[in-house]
Every structure is written in C-alpha cells, then in structure tokens.
N, C-alpha and C positions, 0 to 999 in steps of 0.2 A: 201152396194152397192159399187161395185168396177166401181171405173169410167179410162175408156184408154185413158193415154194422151202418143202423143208421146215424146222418148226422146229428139226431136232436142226442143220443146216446154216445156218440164220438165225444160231442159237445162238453156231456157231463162228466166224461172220463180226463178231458182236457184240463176241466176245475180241479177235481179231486188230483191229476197228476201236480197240477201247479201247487194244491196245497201240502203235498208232501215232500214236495222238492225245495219249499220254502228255508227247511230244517238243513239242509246241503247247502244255497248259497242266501243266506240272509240280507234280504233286500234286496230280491230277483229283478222284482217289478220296476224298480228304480233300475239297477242296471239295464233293462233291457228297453228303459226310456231311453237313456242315453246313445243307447246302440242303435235305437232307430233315428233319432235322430243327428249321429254321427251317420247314415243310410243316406237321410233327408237330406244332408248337406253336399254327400257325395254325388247326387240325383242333381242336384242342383248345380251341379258342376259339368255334369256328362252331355255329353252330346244325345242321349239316348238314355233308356230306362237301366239301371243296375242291375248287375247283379250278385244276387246273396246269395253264402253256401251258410246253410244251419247244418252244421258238423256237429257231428253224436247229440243229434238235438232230440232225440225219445220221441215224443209225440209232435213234436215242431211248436214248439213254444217261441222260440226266436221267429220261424219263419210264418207263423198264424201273425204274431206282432206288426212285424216288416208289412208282412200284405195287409192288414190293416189300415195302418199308415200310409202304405204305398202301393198302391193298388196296381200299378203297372210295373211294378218290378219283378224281376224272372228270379224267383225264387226256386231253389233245391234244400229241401232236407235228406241228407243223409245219414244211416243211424243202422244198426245191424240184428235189430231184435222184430222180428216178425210181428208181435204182440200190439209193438207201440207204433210199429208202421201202420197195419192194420186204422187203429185207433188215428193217426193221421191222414189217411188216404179218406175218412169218412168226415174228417172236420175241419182238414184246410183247402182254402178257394179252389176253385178249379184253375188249373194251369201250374196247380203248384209241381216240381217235378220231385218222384222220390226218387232216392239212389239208395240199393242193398249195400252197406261199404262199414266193411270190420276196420276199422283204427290199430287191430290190433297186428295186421299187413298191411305191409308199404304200397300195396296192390290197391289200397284203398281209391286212390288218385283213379283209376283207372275204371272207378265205376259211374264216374260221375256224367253230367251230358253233356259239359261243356270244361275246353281244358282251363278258360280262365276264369277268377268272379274281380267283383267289386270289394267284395268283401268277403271274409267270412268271421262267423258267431259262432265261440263256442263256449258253455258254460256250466259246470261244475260236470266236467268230462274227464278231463285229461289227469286228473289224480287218481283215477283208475286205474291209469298206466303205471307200468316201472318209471322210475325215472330217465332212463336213457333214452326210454321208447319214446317220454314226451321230447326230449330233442328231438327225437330223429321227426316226430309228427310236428316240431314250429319250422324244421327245414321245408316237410312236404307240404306244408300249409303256403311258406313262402312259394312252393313252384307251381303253387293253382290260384296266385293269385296277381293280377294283371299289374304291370305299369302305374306306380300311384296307389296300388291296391291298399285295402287296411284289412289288418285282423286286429277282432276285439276278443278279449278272451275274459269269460270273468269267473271267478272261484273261489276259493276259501283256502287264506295262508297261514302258515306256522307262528308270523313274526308277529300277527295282529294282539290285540288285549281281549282277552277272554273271559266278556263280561255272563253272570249268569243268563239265562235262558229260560221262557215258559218251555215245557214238557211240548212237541210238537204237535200239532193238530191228527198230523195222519202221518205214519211213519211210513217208509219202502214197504218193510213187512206186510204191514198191513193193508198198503196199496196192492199190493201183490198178492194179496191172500181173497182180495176183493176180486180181483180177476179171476183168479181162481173160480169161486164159486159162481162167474157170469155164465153164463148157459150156453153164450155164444164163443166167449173171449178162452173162458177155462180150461176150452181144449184143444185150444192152439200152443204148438209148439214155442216156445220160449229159450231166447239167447241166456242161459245161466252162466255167470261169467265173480267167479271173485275179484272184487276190485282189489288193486293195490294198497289202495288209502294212499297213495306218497304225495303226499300234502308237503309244498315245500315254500321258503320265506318268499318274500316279494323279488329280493335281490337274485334271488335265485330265476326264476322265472324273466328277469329283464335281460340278464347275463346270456342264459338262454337264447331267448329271440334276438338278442342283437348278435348271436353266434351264427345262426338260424340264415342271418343275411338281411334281417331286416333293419330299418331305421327309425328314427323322429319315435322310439320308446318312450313309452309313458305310462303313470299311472290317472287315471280320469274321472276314477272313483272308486271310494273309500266306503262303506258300511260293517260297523263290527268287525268278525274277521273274513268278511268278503273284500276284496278289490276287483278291479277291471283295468286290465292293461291294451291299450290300443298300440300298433305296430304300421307302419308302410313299409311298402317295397320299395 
C-alpha cells in the first residue's frame, strides 16, 4: 500500500527523525559532512556521476544529504520499514531510487537497481544485527560495491569514553508514538523488529571489514562515542 504524504509534511518528519536519531550516533551531522564529502571527492574522480547506496538509511538522511550536495548523483536508499519509506518517497529529489531490502537476508543485494555503487552509507544500522550477521553484511556490502568502491559506516562503539549526556530531545519512542497518532502515517503498517543492541569496540569492526575483503581501513572520525570507519575494495 502506498500511502501520499505531502512534501512540506515529509519534510517535517525528516527533522523530527533527524532529531531523535541524534541520541543513537552523536554528531550525525558531522559525520555525514564528511561522507559527502568523501562522495565529492569520488565524483571528482569519476568519469561520470556516482553512485550511492544509503543502506538501512530510514527516511534517507544519508541520501537527502549526498543529493543535496550532488545533485547528479544516482542515488538509492534502501531500508525495510514501509513507514520511513513512505516518509522518504515524499521528501527526497526526484530520481532518487528506493529499494524494499531487509539487512536481515542476504537476499538484500538483490533488491537493489543496480549491482554496483560508488559507495555506500550506512549509520547507526548495523548494531541492530547479531554480531555474525554484521560480518556476513561488510562481505555483502563489499560485493555491491564497484572497483575502487568505498564504504563509510558510521556508529557508536563500546571502546569510546562515555562522557555524560543531556537527556535526548526526542527519543525512538516518542518519535514513534508521534507517528502513531498522524492520521495519515498511524495506520500504516510498520517493520517492528528488536534490535540487537551489539555495539562492538572499533578494533572489532576494522578486523571485520578487512576480513570482509576490503582494504586502505580506516577510522576518519571520532565524536564521543561515535566513529566512522571508511573501507575500499
């Protein structure tokens, strides 16, 4: 069921998702500077326009960004909750392409529109998963992504310093309970899914993707107990 919500209401759901997500990877908007701009530089490389996969990106935070920035880059968000597609189908550019694709099957790869990107973005995702499953998803991330490809991934780790924190402006809950009561959104069906929580150190995560098959690992930024680790093929 495709449900029409307008942009200027897409729009507002975008902010209130961004400020509840703030609480999950502390200093989003920073990392997801650098992610476009590690994009910028790729673009600047290419023979032709990029392209980005925003992987379990909810309402396309990563990929409203990227088009921002880069207006001609072939962007996909893919993400498996009806709710936040919805909510993106009404407030990113046009051309943006969506993919339905559960993370939580390897079948995921298989929804997408194109088998290779440039990149792909994925951030405060993958600690939903078990742990094995996030292997098994930096392998399938490494086979959709082209020659030279990068993944940025960025999250919140076990090893960082755990300084106090203000109380969050808008929690999950309460972002969700607002949906709830939208007139439009509230009775659309929704992916309910318990996350893992398996939040694991930095070293853990590097180990990983260089198991994964990727190379030139790195971390590229630091916030609290956020990082961002970049990877090539």
């Amino acid at each position: 069921m495709t449900v029409a919500i307008t942009t200027a209401e897409a729009l507002a759901w975008q902010d209130s998702w961004d400020l509840q997500a703030e609480a999950y990877l502390p200093g989003r908007e920073d990392a997801f500077t650098v992610m476009c701009e590690l994009a910028g530089e790729l673009h600047a490389r290419a023979p032709g326009p990029p392209r980005v996969l925003d992987l379990a990106g909810g309402t396309g935070s990563i990929a409203l960004r990227v088009s921002r920035r880069l207006p001609d880059a072939d962007v996909t968000l893919a993400d498996v909750d009806p709710v936040l597609l919805a909510i993106a189908r009404a407030s990113l550019p046009a051309g943006t392409r969506i993919a339905e694709a559960d993370l939580d099957s390897p079948q995921w790869t298989d929804a997408l529109p194109h088998d290779r990107y440039d990149l792909v973005g994925v951030s405060a995702a993958l600690h939903c998963l078990p742990s094995d499953r996030q292997r098994e998803v930096y392998a399938e991330i490494h086979s959709v992504l082209a020659p030279g490809g990068l993944l940025c991934h960025a999250d919140q780790v076990t090893d960082a310093e755990r300084l106090p924190a203000a109380p969050p402006a808008l929690t999950w809950a309460q972002w969700w309970a607002e949906i709830e009561r939208d007139p439009v959104l509230g009775g659309h069906p929704r992916t309910e899914r318990p996350s893992a929580d398996a939040y694991q150190e930095t070293a853990w995560h590097l180990d990983a993707i260089r198991a994964a098959g990727f190379a030139h690992v790195d971390v590229v930024w630091r916030h609290r107990t956020s990082v961002m680790i970049t990877a090539t093929t």
